[in-house]
LUMGU-138445 format. One record per atom (N, C-alpha, C): residue in three letters; x, y, z. Coordinates in nm, 2 decimals, always signed. Example, Ala and Ser with C-alpha at 12.3 -4.5 7.8 and 13.67 -1.06 7.14 Angstrom:
2
 type     xx     yy     zz
  ALA  +1.32  -0.57  +0.78
  ALA  +1.23  -0.45  +0.78
  ALA  +1.32  -0.33  +0.78
  SER  +1.28  -0.22  +0.71
  SER  +1.37  -0.11  +0.71
  SER  +1.29  +0.00  +0.79
END
This chain:
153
 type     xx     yy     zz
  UNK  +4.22  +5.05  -4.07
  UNK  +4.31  +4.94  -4.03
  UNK  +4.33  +4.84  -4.14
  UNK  +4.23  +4.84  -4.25
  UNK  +4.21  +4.74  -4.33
  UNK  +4.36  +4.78  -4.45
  UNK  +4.37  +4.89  -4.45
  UNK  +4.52  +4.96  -4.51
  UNK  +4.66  +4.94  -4.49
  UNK  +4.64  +4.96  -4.34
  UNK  +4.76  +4.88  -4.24
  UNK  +4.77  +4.76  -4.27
  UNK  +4.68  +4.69  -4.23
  UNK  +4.67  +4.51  -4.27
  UNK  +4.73  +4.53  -4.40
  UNK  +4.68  +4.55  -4.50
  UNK  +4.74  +4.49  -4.64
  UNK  +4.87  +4.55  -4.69
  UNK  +4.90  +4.66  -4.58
  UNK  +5.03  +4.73  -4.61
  UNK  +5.15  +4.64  -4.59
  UNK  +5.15  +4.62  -4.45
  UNK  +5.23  +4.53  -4.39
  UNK  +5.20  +4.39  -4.46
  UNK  +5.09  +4.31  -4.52
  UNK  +5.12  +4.22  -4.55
  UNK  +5.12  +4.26  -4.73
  UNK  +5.15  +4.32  -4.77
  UNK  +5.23  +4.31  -4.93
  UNK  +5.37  +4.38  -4.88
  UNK  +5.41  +4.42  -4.79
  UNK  +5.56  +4.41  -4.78
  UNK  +5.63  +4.29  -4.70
  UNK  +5.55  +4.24  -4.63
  UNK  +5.62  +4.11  -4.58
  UNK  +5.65  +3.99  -4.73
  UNK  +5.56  +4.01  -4.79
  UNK  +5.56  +3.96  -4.94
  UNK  +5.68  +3.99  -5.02
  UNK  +5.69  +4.09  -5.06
  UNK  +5.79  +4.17  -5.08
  UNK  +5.97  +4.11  -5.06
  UNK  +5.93  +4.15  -4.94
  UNK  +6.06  +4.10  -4.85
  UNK  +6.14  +3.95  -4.92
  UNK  +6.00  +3.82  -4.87
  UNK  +6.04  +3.75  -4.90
  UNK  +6.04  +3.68  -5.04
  UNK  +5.96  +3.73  -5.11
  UNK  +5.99  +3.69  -5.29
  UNK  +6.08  +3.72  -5.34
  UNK  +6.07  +3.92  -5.30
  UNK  +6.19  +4.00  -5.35
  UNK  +6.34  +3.91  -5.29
  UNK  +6.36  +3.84  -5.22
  UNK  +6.51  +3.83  -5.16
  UNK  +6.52  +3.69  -5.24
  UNK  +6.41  +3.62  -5.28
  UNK  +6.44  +3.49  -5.35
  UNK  +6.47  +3.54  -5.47
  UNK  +6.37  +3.63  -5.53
  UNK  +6.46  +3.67  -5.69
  UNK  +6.57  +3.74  -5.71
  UNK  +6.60  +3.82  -5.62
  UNK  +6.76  +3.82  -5.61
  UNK  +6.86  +3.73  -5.59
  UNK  +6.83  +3.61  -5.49
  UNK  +6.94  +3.49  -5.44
  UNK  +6.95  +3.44  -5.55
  UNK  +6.77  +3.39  -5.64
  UNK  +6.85  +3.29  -5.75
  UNK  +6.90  +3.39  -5.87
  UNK  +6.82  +3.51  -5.90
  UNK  +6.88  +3.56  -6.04
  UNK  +7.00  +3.62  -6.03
  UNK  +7.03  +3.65  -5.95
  UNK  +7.13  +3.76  -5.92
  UNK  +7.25  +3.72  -5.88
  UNK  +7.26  +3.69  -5.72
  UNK  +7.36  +3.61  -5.66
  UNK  +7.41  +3.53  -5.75
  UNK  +7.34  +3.42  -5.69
  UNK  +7.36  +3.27  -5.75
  UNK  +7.44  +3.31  -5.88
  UNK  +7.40  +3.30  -5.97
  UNK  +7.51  +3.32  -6.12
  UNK  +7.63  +3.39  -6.10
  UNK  +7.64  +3.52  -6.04
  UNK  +7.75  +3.59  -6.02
  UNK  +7.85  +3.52  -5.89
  UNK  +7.80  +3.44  -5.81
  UNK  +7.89  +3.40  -5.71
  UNK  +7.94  +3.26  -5.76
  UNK  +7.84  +3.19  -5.86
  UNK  +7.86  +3.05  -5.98
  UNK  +8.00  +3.09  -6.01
  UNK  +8.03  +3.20  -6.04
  UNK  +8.08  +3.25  -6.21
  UNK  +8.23  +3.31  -6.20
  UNK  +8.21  +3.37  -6.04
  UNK  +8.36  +3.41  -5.96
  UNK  +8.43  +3.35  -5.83
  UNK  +8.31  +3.27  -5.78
  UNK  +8.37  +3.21  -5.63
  UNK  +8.45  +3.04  -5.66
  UNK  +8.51  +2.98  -5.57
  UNK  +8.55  +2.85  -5.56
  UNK  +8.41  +2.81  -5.48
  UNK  +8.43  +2.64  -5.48
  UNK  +8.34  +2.60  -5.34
  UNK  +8.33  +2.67  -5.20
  UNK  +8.46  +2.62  -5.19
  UNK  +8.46  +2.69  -5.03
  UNK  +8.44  +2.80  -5.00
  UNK  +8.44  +2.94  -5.10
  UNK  +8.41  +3.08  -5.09
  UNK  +8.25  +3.09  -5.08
  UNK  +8.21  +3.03  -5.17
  UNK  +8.12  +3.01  -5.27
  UNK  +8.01  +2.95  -5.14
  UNK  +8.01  +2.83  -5.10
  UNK  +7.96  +2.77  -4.99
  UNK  +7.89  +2.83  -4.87
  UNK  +8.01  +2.93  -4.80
  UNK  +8.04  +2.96  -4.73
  UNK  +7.98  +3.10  -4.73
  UNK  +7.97  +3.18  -4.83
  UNK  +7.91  +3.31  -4.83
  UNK  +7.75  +3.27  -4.86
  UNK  +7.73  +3.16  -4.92
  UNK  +7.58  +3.11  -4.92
  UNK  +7.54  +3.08  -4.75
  UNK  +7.60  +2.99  -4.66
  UNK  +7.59  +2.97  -4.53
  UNK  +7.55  +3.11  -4.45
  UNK  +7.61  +3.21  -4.49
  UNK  +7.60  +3.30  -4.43
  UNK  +7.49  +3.38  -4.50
  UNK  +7.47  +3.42  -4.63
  UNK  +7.36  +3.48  -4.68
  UNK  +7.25  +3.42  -4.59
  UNK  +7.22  +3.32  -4.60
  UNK  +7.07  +3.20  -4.58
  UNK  +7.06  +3.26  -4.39
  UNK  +7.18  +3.25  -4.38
  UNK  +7.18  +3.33  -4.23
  UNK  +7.09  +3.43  -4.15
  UNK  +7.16  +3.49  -4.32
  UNK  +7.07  +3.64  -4.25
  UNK  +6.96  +3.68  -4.29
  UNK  +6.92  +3.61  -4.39
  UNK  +6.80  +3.62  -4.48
  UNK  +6.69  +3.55  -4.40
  UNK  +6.73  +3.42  -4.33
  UNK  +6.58  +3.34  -4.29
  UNK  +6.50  +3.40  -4.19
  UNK  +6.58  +3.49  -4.13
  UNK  +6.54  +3.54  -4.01
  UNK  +6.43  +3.66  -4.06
  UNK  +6.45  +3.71  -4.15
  UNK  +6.39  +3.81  -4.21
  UNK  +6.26  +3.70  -4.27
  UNK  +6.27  +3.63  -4.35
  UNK  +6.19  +3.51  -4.43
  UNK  +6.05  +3.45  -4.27
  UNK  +6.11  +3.40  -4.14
  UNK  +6.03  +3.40  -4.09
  UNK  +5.93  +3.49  -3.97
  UNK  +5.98  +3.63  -4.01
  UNK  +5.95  +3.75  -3.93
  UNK  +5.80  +3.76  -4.06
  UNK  +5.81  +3.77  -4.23
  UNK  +5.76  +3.77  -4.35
  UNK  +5.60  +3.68  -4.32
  UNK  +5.70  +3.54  -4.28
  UNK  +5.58  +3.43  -4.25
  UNK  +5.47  +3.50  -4.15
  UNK  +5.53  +3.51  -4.04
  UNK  +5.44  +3.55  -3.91
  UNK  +5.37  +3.66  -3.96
  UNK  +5.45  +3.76  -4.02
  UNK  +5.36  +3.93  -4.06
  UNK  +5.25  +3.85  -4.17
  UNK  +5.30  +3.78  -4.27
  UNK  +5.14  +3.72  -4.35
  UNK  +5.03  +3.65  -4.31
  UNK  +5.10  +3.57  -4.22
  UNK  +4.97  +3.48  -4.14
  UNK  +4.91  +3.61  -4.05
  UNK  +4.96  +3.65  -4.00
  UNK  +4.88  +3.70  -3.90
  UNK  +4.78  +3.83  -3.95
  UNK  +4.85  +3.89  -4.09
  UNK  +4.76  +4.03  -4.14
  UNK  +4.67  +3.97  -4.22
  UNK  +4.71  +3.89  -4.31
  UNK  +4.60  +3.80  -4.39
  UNK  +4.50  +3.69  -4.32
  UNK  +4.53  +3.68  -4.20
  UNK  +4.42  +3.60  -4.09
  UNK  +4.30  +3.76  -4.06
  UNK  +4.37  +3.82  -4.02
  UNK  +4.30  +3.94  -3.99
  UNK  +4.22  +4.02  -4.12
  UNK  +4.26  +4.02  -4.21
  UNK  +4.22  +4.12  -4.28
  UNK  +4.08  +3.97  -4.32
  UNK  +4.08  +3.87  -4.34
  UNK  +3.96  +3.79  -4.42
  UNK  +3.89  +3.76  -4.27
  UNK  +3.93  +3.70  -4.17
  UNK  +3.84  +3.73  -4.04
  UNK  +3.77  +3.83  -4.02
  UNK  +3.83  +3.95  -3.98
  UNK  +3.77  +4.08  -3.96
  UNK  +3.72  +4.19  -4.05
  UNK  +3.79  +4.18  -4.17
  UNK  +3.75  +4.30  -4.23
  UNK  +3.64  +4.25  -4.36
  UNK  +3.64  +4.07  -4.41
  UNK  +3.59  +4.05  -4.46
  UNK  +3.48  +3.96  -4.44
  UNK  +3.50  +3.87  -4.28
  UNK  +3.38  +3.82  -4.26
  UNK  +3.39  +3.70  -4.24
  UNK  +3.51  +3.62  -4.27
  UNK  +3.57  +3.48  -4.30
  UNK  +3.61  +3.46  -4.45
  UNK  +3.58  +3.29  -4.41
  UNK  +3.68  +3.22  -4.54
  UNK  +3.54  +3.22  -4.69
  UNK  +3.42  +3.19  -4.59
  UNK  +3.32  +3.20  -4.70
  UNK  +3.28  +3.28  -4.80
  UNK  +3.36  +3.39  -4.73
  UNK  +3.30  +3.54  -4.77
  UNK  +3.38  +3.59  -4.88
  UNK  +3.52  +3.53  -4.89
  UNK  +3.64  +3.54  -5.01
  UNK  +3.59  +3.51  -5.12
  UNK  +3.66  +3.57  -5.23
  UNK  +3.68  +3.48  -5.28
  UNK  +3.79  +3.33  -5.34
  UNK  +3.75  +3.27  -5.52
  UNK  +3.82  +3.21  -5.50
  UNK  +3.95  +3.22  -5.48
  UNK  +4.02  +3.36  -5.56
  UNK  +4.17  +3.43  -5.55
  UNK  +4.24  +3.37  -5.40
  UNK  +4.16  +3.40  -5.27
  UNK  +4.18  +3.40  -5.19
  UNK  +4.20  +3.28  -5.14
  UNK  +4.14  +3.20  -5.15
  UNK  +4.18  +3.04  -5.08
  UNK  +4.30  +3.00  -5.14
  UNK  +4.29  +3.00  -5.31
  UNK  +4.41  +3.05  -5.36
  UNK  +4.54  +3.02  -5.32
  UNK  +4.54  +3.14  -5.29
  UNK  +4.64  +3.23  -5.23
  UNK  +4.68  +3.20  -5.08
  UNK  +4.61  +3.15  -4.99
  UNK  +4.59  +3.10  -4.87
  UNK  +4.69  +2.96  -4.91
  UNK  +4.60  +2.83  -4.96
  UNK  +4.68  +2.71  -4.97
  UNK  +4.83  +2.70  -5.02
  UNK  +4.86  +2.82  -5.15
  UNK  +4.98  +2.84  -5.23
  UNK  +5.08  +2.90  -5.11
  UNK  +5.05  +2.98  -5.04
  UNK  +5.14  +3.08  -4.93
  UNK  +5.11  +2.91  -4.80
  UNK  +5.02  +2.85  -4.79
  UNK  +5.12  +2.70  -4.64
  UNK  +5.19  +2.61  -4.78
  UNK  +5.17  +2.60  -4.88
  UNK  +5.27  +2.51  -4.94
  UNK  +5.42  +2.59  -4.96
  UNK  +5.42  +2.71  -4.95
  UNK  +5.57  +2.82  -4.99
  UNK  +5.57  +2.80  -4.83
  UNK  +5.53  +2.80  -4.76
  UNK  +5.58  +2.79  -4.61
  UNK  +5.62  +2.68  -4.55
  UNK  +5.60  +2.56  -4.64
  UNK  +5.58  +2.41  -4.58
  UNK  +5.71  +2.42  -4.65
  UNK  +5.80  +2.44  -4.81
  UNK  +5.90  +2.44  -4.87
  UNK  +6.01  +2.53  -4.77
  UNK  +5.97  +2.62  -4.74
  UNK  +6.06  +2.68  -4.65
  UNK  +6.11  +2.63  -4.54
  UNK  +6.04  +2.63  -4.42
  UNK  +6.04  +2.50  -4.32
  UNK  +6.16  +2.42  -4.36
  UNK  +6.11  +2.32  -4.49
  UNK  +6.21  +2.24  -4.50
  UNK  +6.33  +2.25  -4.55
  UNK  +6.35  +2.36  -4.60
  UNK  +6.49  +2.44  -4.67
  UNK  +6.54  +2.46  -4.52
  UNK  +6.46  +2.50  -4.46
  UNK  +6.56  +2.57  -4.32
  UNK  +6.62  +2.48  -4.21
  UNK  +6.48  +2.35  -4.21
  UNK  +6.54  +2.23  -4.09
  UNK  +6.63  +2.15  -4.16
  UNK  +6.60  +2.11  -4.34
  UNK  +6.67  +2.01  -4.34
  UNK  +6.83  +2.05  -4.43
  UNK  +6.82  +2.06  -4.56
  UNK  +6.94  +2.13  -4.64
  UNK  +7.02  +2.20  -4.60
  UNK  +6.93  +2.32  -4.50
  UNK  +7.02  +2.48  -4.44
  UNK  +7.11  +2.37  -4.37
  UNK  +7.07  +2.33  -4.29
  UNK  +7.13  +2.27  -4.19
  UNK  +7.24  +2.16  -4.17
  UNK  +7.18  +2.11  -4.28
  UNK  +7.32  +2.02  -4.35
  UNK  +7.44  +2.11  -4.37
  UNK  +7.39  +2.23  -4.47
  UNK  +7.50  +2.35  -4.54
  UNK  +7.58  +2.36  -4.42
  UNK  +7.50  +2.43  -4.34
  UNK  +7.59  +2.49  -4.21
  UNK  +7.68  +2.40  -4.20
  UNK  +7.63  +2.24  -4.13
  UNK  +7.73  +2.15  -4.06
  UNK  +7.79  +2.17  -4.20
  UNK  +7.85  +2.07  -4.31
  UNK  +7.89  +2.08  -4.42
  UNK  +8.01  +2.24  -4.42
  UNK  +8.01  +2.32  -4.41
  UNK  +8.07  +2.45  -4.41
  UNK  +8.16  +2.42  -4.30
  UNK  +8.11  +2.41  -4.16
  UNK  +8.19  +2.37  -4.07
  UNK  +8.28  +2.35  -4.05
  UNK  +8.25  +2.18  -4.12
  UNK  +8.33  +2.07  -4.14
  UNK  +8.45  +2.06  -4.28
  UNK  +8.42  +2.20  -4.35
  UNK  +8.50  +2.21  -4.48
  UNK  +8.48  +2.08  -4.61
  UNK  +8.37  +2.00  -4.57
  UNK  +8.33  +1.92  -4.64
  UNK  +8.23  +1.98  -4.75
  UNK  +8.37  +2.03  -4.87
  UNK  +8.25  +2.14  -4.95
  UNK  +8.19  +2.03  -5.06
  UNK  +8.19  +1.93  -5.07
  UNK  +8.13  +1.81  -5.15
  UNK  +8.02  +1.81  -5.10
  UNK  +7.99  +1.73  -4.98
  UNK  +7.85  +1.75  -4.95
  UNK  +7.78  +1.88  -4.91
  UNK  +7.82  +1.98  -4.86
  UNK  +7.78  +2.15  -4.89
  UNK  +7.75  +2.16  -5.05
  UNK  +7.79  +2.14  -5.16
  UNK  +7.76  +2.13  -5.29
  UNK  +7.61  +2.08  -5.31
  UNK  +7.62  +1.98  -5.22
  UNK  +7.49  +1.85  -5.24
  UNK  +7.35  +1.94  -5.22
  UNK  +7.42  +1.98  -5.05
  UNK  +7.27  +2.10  -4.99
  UNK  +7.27  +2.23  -5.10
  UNK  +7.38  +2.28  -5.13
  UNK  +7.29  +2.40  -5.20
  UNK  +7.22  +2.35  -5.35
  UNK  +7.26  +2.29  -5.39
  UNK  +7.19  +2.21  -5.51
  UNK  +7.03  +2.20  -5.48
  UNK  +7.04  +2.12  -5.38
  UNK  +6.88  +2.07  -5.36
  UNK  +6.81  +2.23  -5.28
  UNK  +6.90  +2.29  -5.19
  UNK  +6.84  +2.44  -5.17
  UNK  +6.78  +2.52  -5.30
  UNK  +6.91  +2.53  -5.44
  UNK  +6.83  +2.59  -5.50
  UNK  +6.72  +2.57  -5.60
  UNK  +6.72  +2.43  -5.56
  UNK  +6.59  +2.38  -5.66
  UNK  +6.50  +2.41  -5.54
  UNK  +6.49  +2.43  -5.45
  UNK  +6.35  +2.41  -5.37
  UNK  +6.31  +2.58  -5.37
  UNK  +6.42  +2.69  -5.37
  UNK  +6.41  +2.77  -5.37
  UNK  +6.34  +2.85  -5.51
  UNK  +6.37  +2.80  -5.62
  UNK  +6.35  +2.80  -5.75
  UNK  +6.22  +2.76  -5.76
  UNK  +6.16  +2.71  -5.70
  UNK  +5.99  +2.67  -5.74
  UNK  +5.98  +2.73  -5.60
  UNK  +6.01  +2.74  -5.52
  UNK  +5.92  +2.85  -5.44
  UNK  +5.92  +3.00  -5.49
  UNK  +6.01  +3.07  -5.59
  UNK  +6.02  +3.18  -5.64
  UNK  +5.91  +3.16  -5.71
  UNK  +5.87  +3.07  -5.84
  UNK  +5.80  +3.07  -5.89
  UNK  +5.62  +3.07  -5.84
  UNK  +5.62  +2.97  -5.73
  UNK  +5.51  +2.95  -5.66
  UNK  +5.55  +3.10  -5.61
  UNK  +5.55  +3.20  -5.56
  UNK  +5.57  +3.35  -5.50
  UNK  +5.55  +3.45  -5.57
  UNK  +5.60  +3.40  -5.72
  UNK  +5.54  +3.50  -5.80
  UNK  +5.40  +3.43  -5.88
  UNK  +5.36  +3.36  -5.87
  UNK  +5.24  +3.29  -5.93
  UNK  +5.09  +3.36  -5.80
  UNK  +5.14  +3.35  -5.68
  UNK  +5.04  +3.43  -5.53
  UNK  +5.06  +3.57  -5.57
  UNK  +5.16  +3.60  -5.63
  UNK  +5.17  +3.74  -5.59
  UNK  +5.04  +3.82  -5.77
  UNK  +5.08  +3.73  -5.86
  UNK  +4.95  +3.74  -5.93
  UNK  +4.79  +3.70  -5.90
  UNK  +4.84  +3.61  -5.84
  UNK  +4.67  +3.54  -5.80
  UNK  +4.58  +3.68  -5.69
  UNK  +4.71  +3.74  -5.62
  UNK  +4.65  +3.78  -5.51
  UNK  +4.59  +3.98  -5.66
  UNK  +4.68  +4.02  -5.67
  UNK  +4.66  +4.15  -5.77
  UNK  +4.55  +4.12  -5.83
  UNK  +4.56  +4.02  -5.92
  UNK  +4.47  +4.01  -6.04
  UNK  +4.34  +3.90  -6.02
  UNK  +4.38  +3.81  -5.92
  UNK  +4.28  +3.70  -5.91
  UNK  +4.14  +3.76  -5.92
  UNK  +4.12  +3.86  -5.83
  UNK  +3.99  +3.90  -5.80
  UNK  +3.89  +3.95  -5.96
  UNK  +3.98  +3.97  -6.07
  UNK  +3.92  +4.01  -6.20
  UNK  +3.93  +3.88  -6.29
  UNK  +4.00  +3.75  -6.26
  UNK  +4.02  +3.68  -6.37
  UNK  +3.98  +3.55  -6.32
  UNK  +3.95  +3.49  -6.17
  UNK  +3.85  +3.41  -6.12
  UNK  +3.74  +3.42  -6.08
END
């Protein structure tokens, strides 16, 4: 079961790092570089759409397999090591950033899109992609801490 656990939680990982380093490296520049605002806005409104939903299915599969796998299979929090707490505090700060990307920016976007007011839609993805941009980085910083931590702490 301890296989399962960590299966499901390095693909929920996956899922959601992997889809931020595609939004910012990928997307983002290529839709920068050919869209107007309002295309441009608007295909972001809808990406974030379909993405968050996957993003907090990611959250729930990590809490809940990485609750289990240091509860059960290792005994608790005392029993980790440092890698692990780690990794634990870095993954509620990437989730505390997300949260807020989704109640407060996303949500402006959407209204903003709506309303065809692509000025302030501008404003939200701006500040979306800086928040998203240091959660990539915080995502790939766990995702070494979690691989290698256990040989270099």
């Amino acid at each position: 079961m301890m296989g399962f656990a960590l299966l499901l939680h390095m693909l929920a990982a996956v899922v959601w790092v992997g889809g931020m380093f595609f939004a910012y490296m990928v997307l983002r520049p290529t839709a920068a570089s050919l869209l107007e605002p309002p295309q441009r806005l608007t295909l972001w409104a809808g990406v974030f759409g379909r993405f968050f939903p996957w993003v907090f299915a990611a959250i729930a599969t990590i809490l809940a397999t990485g609750y289990w796998m240091v509860l059960v299979f290792y005994g608790g929090f005392d029993a980790v090591g440092l890698h692990v707490h780690i990794m634990v505090w870095s993954g509620y700060v990437m989730m505390l950033l997300f949260l807020h990307v989704f109640f407060a920016p996303y949500k402006r976007l959407k209204q903003a899109v709506a309303t065809a007011d692509w000025q302030a839609g501008g404003k939200q993805l701006a500040q979306i992609r800086g928040l998203v941009g240091a959660n990539l980085v915080l995502g790939m910083l766990v995702i070494a801490i979690a691989s290698g931590g256990r040989y270099l702490l």
